[in-house]
C-alpha positions in Angstrom: 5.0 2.7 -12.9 8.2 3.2 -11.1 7.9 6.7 -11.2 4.2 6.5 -9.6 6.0 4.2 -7.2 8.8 6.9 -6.2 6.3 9.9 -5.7 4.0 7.6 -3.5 7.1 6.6 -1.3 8.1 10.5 -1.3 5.0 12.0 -0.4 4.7 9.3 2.3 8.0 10.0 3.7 7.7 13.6 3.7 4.0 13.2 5.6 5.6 10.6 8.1 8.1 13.3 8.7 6.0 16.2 9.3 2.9 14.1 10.9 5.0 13.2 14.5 4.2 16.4 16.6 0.8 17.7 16.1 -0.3 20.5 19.0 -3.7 20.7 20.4 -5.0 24.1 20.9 -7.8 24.9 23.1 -9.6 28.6 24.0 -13.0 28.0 26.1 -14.8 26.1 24.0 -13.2 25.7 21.2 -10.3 22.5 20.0 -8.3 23.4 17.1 -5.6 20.8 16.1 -2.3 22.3 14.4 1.3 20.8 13.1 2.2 24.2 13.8 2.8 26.1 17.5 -0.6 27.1 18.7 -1.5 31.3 18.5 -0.7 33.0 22.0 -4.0 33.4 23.0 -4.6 29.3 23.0 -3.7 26.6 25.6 -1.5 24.2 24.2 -1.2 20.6 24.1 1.8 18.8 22.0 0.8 15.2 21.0 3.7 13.8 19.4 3.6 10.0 17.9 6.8 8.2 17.8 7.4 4.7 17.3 4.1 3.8 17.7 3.9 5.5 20.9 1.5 8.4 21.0 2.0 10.9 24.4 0.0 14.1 24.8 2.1 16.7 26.7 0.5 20.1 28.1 3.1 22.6 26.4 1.7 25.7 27.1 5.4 27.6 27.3 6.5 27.6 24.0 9.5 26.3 22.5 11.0 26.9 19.2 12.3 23.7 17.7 16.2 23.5 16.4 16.2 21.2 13.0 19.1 18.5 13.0 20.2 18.9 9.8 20.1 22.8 10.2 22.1 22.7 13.2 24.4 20.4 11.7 25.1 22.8 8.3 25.7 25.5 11.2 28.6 23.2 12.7 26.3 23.1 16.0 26.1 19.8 17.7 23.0 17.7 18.7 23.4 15.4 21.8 24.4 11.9 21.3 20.7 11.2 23.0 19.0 13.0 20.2 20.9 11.3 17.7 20.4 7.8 18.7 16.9 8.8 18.6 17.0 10.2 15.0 18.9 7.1 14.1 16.2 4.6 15.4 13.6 7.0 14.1 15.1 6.4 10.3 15.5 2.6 11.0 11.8 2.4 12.0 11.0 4.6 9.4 12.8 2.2 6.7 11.5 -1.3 8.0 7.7 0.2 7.7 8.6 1.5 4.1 10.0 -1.9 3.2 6.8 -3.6 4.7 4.6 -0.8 2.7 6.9 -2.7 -0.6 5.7 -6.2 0.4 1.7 -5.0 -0.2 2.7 -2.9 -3.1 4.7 -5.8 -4.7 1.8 -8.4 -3.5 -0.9 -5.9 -5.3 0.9 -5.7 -8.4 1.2 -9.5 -8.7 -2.7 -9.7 -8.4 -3.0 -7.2 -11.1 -0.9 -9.2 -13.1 -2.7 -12.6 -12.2 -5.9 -10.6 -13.2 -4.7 -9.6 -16.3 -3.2 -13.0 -17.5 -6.9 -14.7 -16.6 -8.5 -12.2 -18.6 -6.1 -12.6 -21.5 -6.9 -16.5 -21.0 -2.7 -16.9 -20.8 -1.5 -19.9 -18.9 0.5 -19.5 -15.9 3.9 -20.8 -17.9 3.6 -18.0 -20.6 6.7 -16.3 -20.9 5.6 -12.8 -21.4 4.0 -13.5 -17.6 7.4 -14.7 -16.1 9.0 -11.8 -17.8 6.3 -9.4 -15.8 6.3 -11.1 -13.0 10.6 -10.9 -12.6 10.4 -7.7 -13.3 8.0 -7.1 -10.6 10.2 -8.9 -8.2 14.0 -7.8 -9.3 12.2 -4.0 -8.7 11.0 -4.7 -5.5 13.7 -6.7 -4.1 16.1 -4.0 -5.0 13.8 -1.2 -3.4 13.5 -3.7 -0.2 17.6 -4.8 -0.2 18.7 -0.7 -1.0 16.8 -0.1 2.5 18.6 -2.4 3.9 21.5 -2.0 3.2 20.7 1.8 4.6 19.0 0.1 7.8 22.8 -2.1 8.2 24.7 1.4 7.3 22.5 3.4 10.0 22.5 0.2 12.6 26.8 0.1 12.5 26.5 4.5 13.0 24.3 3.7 15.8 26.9 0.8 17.5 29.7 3.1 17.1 27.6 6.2 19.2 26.3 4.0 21.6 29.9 2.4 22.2 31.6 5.7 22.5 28.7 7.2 24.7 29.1 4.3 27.3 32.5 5.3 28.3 31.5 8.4 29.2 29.0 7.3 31.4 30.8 5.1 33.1 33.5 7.9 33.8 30.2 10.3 35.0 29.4 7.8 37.7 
């Protein structure tokens, strides 16, 4: 079961990853949605969902995207902007994960309910308490692992914003 759990959690991370720009691409008549830069010969539209913010954007110039992590391997730097961004992103990104744990951890207790009422097992059987803590001790340490990720990113994010505002303050 915890090996179902991790590929679900994957795959949703890696579709939550790739699903925030998707372009719109339009020729006369004709609407073809793409997660991938529209053909020349199409208008272009990039709709990009953030934060639960969803903004359509007519993009017909082109523009080739630079990947963080890529940039970072090539000792490039991203702006302290983008990375505050990136860092909320992951921090929004983790709460909703945790949140998707609750209903996971609230659906397996139901299957368990259902299966103790079917095996006509009172509520104070011991092979039940022994499902049901095991249930919550691997939930709780999914939840309290992104958490303690959430704290790690949150104390990156402090220190950025606190050296960025000198620098403003110097700009102005």
């Amino acid at each position: 079961m915890a090996k179902r759990l991790l590929f679900i959690v994957l795959a949703m991370s890696a579709f939550t990853a790739q699903a925030n720009t998707i372009y719109k691409c339009m020729m006369d008549e004709k609407v073809v949605f793409s997660q991938t830069v529209c053909p020349q010969e199409y208008r272009q539209h990039k709709i990009e969902y953030q934060l639960g913010i969803t903004t359509e954007v007519d993009s017909d110039k082109r523009e080739i995207k630079q990947d963080p992590l890529k940039a970072l391997l090539n000792k490039q730097t991203i702006s302290k902007e983008k990375l505050l961004q990136l860092l909320d992103g992951e921090m929004y990104r983790l709460k909703q994960e945790n949140s998707y744990f609750e209903i996971l951890r609230a659906s397996e207790i139901q299957k368990l309910d259902r299966k103790r009422f079917w095996q006509t097992k009172p509520k104070d059987d011991p092979s039940y308490g022994l499902e049901l803590q095991e249930i919550n001790t691997r939930f709780n340490d999914l939840t309290n692992n992104n958490i303690d990720v959430i704290q790690i990113l949150n104390q990156h994010k402090m220190k950025i914003s606190a050296e960025t505002q000198p620098d403003e303050y110097m700009s102005n």
